[in-house]
KEGUVEX-32218 format. One record per residue (C-alpha): x, z, y; residue number from 1. Coordinates in steps of 0.02 Angstrom, whole numbers, padded with zeros to 5 digits. Layout:
u X; w Z; v Y; pos NUM;
...
END
This chain:
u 01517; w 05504; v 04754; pos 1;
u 01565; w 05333; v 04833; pos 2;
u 01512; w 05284; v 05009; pos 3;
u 01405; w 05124; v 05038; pos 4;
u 01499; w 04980; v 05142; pos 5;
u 01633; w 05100; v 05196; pos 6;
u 01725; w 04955; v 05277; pos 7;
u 01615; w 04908; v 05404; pos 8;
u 01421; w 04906; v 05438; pos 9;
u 01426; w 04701; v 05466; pos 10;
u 01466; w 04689; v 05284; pos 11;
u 01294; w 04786; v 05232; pos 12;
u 01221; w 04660; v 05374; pos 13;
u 01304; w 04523; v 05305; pos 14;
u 01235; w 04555; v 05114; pos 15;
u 01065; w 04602; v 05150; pos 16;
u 01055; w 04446; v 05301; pos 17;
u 00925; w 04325; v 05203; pos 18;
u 00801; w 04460; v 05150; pos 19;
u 00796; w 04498; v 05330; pos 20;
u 00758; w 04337; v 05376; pos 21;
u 00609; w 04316; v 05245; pos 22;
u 00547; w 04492; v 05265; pos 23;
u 00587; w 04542; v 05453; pos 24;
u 00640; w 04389; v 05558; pos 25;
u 00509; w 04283; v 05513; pos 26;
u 00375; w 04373; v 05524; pos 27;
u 00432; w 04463; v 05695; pos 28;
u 00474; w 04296; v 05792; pos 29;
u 00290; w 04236; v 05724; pos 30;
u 00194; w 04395; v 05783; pos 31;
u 00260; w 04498; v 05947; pos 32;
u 00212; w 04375; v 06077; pos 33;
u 00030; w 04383; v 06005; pos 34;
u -00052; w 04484; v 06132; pos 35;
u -00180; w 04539; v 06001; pos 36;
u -00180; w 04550; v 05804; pos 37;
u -00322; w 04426; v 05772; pos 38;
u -00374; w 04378; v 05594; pos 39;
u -00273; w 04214; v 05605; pos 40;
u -00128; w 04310; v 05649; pos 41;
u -00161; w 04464; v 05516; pos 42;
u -00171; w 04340; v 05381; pos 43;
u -00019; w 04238; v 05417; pos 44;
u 00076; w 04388; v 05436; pos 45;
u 00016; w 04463; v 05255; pos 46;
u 00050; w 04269; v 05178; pos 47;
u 00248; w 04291; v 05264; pos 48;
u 00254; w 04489; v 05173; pos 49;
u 00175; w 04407; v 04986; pos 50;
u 00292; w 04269; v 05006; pos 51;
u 00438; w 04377; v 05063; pos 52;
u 00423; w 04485; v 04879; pos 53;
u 00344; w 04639; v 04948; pos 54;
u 00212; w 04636; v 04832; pos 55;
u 00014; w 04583; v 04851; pos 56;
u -00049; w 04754; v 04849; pos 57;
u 00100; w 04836; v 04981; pos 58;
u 00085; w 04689; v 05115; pos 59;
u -00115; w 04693; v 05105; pos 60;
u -00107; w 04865; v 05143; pos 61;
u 00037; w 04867; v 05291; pos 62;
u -00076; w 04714; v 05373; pos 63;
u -00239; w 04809; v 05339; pos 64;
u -00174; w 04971; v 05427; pos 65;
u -00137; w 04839; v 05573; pos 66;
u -00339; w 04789; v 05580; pos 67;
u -00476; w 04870; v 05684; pos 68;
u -00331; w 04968; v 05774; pos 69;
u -00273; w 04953; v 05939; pos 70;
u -00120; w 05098; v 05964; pos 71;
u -00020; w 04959; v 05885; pos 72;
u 00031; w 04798; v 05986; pos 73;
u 00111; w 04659; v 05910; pos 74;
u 00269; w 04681; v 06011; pos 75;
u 00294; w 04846; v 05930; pos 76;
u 00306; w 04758; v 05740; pos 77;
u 00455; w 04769; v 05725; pos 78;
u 00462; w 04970; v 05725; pos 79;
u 00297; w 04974; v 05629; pos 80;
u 00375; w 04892; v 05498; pos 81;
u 00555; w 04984; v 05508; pos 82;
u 00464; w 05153; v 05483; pos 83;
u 00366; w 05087; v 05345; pos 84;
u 00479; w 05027; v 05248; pos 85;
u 00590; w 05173; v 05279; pos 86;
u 00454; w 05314; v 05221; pos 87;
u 00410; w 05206; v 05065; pos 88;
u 00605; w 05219; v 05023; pos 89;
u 00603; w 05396; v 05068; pos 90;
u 00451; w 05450; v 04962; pos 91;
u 00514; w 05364; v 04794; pos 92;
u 00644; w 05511; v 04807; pos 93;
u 00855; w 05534; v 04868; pos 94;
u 00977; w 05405; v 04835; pos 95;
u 01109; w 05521; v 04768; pos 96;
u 01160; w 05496; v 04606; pos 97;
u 01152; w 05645; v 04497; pos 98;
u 01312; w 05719; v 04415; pos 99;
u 01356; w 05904; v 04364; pos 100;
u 01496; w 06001; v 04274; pos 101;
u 01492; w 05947; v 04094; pos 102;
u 01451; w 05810; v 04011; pos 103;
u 01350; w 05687; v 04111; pos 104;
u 01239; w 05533; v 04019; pos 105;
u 01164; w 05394; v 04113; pos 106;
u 01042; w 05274; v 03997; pos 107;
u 01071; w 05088; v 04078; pos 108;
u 00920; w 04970; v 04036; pos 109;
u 00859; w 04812; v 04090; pos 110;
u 00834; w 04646; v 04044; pos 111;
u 00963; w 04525; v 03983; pos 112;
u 01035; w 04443; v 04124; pos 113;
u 01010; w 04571; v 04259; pos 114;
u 01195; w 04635; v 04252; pos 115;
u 01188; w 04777; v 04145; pos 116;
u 01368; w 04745; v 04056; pos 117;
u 01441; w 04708; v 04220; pos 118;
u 01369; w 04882; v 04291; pos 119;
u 01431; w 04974; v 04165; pos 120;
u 01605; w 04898; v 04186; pos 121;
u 01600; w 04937; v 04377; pos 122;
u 01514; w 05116; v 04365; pos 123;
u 01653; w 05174; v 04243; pos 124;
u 01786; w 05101; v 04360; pos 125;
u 01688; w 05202; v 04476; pos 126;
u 01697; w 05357; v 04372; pos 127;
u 01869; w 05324; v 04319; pos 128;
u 01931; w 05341; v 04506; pos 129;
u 01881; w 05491; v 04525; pos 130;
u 01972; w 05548; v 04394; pos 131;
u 01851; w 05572; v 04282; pos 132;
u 01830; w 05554; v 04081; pos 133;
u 01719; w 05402; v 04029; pos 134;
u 01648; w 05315; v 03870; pos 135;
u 01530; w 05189; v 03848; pos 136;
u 01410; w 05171; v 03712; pos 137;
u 01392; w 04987; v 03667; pos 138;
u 01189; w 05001; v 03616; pos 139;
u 01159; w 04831; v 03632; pos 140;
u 01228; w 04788; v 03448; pos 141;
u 01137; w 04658; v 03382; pos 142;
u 01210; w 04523; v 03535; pos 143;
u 01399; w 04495; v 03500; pos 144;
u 01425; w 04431; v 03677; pos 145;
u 01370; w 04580; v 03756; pos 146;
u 01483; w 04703; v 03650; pos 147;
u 01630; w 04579; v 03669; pos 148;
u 01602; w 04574; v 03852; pos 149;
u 01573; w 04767; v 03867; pos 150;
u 01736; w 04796; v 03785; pos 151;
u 01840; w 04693; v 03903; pos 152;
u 01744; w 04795; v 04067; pos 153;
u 01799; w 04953; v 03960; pos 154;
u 01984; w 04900; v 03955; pos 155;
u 01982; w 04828; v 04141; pos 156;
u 01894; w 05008; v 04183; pos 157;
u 02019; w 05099; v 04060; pos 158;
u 01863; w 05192; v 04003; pos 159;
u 01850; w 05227; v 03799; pos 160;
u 01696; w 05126; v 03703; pos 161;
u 01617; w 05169; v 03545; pos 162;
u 01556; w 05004; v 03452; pos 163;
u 01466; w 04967; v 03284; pos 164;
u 01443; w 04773; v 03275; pos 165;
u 01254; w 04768; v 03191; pos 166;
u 01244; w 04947; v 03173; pos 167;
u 01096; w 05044; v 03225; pos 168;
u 01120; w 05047; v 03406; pos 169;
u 01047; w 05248; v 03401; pos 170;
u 01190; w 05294; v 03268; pos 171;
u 01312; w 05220; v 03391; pos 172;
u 01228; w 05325; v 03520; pos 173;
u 01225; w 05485; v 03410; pos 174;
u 01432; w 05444; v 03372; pos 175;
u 01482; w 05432; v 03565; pos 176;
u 01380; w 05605; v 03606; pos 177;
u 01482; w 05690; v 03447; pos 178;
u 01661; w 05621; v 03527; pos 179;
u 01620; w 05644; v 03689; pos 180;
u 01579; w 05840; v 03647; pos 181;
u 01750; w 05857; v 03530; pos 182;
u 01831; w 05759; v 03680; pos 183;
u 01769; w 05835; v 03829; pos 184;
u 01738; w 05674; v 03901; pos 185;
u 01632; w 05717; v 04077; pos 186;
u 01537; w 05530; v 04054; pos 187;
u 01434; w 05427; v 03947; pos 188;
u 01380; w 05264; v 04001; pos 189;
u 01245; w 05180; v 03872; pos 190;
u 01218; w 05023; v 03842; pos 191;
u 01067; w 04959; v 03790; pos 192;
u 00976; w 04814; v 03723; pos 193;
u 00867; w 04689; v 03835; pos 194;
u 00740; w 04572; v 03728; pos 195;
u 00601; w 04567; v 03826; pos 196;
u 00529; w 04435; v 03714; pos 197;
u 00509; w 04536; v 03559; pos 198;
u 00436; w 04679; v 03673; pos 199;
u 00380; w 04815; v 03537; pos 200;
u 00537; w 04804; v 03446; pos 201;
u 00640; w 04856; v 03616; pos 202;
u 00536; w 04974; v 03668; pos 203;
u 00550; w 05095; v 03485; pos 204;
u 00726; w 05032; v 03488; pos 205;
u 00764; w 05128; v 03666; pos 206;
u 00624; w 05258; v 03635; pos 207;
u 00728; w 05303; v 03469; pos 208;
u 00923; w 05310; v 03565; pos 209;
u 00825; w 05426; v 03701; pos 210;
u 00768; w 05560; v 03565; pos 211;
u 00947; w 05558; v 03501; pos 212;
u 01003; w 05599; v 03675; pos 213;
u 00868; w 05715; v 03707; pos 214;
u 00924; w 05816; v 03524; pos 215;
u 01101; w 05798; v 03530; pos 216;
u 01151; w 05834; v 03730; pos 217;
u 00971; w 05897; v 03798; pos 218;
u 01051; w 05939; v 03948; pos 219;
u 01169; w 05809; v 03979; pos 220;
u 01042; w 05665; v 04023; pos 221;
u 01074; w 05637; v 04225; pos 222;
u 00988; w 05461; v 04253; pos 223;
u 00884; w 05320; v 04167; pos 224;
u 00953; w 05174; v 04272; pos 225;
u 00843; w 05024; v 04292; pos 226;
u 00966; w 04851; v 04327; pos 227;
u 00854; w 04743; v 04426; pos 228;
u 00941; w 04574; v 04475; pos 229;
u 00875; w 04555; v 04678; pos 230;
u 00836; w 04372; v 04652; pos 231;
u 00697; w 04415; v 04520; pos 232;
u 00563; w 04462; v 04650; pos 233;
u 00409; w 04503; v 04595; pos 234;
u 00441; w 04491; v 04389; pos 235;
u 00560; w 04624; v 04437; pos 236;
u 00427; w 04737; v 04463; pos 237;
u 00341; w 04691; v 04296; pos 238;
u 00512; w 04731; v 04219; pos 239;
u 00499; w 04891; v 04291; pos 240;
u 00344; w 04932; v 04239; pos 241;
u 00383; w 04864; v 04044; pos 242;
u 00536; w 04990; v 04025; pos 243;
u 00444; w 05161; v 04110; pos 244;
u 00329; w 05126; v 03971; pos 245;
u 00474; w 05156; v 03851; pos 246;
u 00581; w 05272; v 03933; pos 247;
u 00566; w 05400; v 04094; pos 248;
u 00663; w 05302; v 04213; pos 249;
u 00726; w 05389; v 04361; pos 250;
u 00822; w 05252; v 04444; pos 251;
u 00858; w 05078; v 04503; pos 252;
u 01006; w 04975; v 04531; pos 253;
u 01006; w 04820; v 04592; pos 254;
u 01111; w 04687; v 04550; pos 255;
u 01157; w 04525; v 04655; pos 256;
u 01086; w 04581; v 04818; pos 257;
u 01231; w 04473; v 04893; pos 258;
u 01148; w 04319; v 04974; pos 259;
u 00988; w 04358; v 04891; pos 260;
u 00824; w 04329; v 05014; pos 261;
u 00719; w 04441; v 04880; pos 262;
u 00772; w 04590; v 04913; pos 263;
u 00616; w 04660; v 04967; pos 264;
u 00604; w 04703; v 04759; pos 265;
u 00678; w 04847; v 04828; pos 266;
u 00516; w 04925; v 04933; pos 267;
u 00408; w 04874; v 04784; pos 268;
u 00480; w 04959; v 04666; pos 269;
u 00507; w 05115; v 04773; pos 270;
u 00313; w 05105; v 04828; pos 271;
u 00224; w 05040; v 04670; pos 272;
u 00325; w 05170; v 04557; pos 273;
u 00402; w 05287; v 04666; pos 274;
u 00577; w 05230; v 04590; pos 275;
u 00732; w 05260; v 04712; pos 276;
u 00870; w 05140; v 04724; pos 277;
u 01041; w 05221; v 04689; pos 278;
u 01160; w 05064; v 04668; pos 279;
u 01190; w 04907; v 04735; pos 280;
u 01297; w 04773; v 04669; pos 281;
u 01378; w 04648; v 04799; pos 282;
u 01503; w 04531; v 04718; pos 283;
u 01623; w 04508; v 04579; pos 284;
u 01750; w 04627; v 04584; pos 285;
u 01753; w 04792; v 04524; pos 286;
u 01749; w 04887; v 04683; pos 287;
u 01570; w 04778; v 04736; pos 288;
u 01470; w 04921; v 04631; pos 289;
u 01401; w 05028; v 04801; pos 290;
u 01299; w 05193; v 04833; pos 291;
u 01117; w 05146; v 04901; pos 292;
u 01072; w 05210; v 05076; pos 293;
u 00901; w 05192; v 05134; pos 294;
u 00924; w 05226; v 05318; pos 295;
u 01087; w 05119; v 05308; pos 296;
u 00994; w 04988; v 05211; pos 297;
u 00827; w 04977; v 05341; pos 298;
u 00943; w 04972; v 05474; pos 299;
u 01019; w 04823; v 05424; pos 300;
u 00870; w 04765; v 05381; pos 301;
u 00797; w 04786; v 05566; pos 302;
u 00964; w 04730; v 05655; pos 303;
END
């Protein structure tokens, strides 16, 4: 698949620069000249990892690792945070995005807002550059905008779109699996609906467009792809935990990591749900759609 910041290392340094201020730089400058972690010190640093969108739970338990210890110094925080972070990317599972022979599905959710339309536009351009077949399921049906919007991505892409305006968004589901088969298309890239304010109704709306993909192509299902937008924080994780409850997700992308200084979402979402990240969107064009690295990403991070 596509590499991550080809080009040049500085530009993954460059994107990711303000979370590693908040999460890294910050906290670093305040602690390794300490010459011992005292309490005062223990508790500023866990106030800098809460603030920084690690997540209460994760930063209480790095900082309480830290106390009654002494193998640990506090001019060695910086690598006892690197290999943290890295294992709790590594344990939420590989960064490769899965793809076979055949027809391949991948189930976008998220909120509206978080970039899912614009995703789905760059991860067919994506698809379409490798010379593969794509169509995109417009699921979100009931919101005009986003069907509109999905079909100009689609034509900028030159991937196919299947789209019912008010239709059931399963049925439209159900129609792009039955042309994609007669078709041999090799990709379908779903759409799907976002109303997080009318909560039940989303959740049997995407439960009901999985069991059509789970009856019609049982095998074709490669990824249920979280969009997270980095400058969310912490109500990203919530987000993340709303949608599992609806549908087995296996992924994350994340959306707007590009100048964002929340990009610790990342390691939160990785730790509290043992999600991987597998894309990363960095700007407006089309190419700005990149494969997640963890090492890559922590050692930018740690720079």
């Amino acid at each position: 698949m596509f590499g991550f910041f080809k080009d040049k290392f500085n530009n993954l340094k460059e994107t990711v620069s303000n979370t590693a201020q908040v999460l890294v730089g910050n906290i670093v400058n305040s602690v390794e000249n300490e010459e011992e972690f005292s309490e005062f010190v223990l508790d500023d640093m866990e106030d800098m990892l809460i603030s920084a969108d690690l997540g209460v739970n994760y930063a209480s338990e790095l900082v309480d690792r830290l106390r009654n210890q002494t193998k640990i110094k506090p001019s060695e925080v910086k690598k006892y945070l690197k290999d943290e972070f890295l294992k709790v990317l590594k344990d939420a599972g590989g960064n490769k995005l899965k793809y076979t022979d055949g027809l391949n599905i991948y189930f976008i959710t998220g909120v509206n807002g978080a970039g899912k339309t614009t995703l789905i536009g760059k991860l067919a351009y994506k698809f379409k550059n490798e010379g593969k077949r794509v169509l995109i399921a417009a699921g979100d049906t009931f919101r005009a905008a986003a069907e509109e919007q999905l079909d100009i991505w689609s034509k900028r892409a030159g991937a196919d779109i299947v789209r019912r305006d008010k239709a059931d968004p399963a049925s439209v589901v159900y129609e792009a699996i039955e042309k994609a088969s007669k078709e041999n298309y090799d990709v379908i890239l779903v759409d799907t609906a976002g109303r997080l304010q009318n909560k039940f109704n989303l959740m049997e709306e995407l439960k009901k467009i999985k069991s059509v993909i789970d009856k019609k192509a049982p095998d074709a299902l490669r990824e249920c792809i979280l969009v997270l937008d980095a400058n969310t924080g912490q109500n990203g994780l919530q987000q993340a935990k709303v949608f599992t409850e609806a549908v087995n997700l296996t992924s994350v992308a994340l959306t707007k990591l590009d100048g964002s200084a929340k990009g610790a979402i990342i390691l939160a979402v990785a730790r509290e749900l043992k999600l991987p990240v597998k894309l990363v969107g960095v700007g407006e064009k089309m190419e700005d759609l990149k494969a997640f690295n963890s090492e890559e990403f922590i050692e930018a991070l740690f720079e």
